[in-house]
C-alpha positions, 0 to 999 in steps of 0.5 A, spaced: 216 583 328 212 577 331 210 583 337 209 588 332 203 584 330 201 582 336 201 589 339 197 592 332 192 586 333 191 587 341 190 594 340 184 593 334 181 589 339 180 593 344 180 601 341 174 603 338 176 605 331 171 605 326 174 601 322 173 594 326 166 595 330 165 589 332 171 584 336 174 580 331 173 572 331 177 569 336 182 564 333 185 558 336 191 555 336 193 547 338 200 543 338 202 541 332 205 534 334 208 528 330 208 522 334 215 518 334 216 513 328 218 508 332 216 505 338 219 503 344 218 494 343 221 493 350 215 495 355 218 492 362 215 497 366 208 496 368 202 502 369 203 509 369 198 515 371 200 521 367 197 527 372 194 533 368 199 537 369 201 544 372 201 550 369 205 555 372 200 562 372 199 566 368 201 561 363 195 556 364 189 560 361 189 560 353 192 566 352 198 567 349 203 571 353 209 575 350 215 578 352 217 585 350 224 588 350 222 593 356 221 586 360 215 586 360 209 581 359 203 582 354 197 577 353 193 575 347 186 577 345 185 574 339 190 569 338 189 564 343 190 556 345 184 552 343 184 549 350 188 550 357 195 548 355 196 543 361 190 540 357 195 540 351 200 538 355 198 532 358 195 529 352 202 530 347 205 527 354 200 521 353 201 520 347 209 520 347 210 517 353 206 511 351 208 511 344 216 511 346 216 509 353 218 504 357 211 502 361 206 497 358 200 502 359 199 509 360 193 511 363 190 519 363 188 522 370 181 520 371 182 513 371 179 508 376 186 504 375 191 504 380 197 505 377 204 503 378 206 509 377 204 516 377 208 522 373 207 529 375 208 534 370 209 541 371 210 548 367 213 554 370 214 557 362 211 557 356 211 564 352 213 567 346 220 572 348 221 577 342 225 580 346 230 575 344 233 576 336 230 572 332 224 571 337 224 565 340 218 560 344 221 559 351 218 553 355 220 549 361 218 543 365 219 539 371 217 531 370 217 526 376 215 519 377 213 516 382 213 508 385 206 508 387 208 502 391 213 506 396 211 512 394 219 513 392 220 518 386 225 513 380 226 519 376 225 527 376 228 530 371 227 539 368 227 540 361 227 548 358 228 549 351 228 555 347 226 555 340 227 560 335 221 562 331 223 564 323 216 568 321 214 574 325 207 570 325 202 567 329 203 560 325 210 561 325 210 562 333 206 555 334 210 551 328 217 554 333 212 552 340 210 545 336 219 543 336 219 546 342 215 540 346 217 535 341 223 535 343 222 535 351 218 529 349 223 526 345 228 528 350 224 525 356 221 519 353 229 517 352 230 519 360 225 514 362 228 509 357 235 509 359 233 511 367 227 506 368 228 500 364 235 497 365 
């Protein structure tokens, strides 16, 4: 089981058994993502500013968190994102919104741009559930966008998506956290598109 696993790595890391005298090498792990094939060729909408996203503690750090069957939750040492996840996120929300969304340019957080719009992302779950059978990754989130002009929000939408994941496996639990965000991408560039651009 992916917990087991965990659990075992957690505690060589921390005991201090003879076999292991030194802390093993940290290793990271990023979202695997594949942009959409196709583009959205009808870009009616002007400028959006997508906001560095917020990630609900105790998520927001990179650390894996797991929950076990007693209810409880136990973080990572080792096997840890390779950076913040709301680093990750807001780039994965980049990249696909521009891709196959429906404004003519999408703008990172630090621009000096003033945006037509702005969207707000924030995450209130992102963690392995082993608890579940099979195991599953568990990820939700909230997407605002605002009118900067009015400061009216046109689309306010929840995604929570729950993936299963197939090996008791830190690359198994990635490859399930990977189809996780996709297809809250997929969905949400879809929402912009029939919701923004009629």
């Amino acid at each position: 089981m992916l917990r087991r696993q965990l659990l075992a790595i957690a505690a060589l890391a921390t005991s201090g058994c003879s076999i292991l005298p030194e802390r093993p090498a940290l290793r990271y792990y990023g979202f695997m993502l594949k942009l959409p094939e196709q583009g959205n060729p009808k870009k009616l909408l002007g400028s959006l500013m997508v906001n560095q996203p917020q990630v609900a503690e105790p998520y927001n750090g990179t650390k894996f968190f797991i929950l076990e069957k007693e209810g409880r939750f136990y973080s990572t040492e080792v096997n840890r994102f390779v950076s913040p996840p709301a680093d990750l996120i807001g780039a994965a929300v980049r990249q696909w919104v521009a891709q196959a969304g429906p404004f003519k340019s999408v703008l990172p957080p630090n621009s000096i741009a003033n945006p037509d719009y702005q969207m707000i992302v924030y995450v209130s779950k992102l963690y392995a559930d082993t608890a579940q059978s099979p195991s599953q990754t568990v990820i939700n989130m909230q997407v605002s966008v605002i009118k900067t002009s009015n400061d009216r929000v046109v689309f306010s939408k929840n995604y929570n998506v729950t993936t299963p994941v197939e090996q008791p496996s830190i690359p198994s639990m990635m490859e399930s956290y990977t189809k996780g965000m996709e297809k809250i991408l997929s969905d949400l560039c879809f929402n912009l598109n029939h919701s923004l651009q009629k």
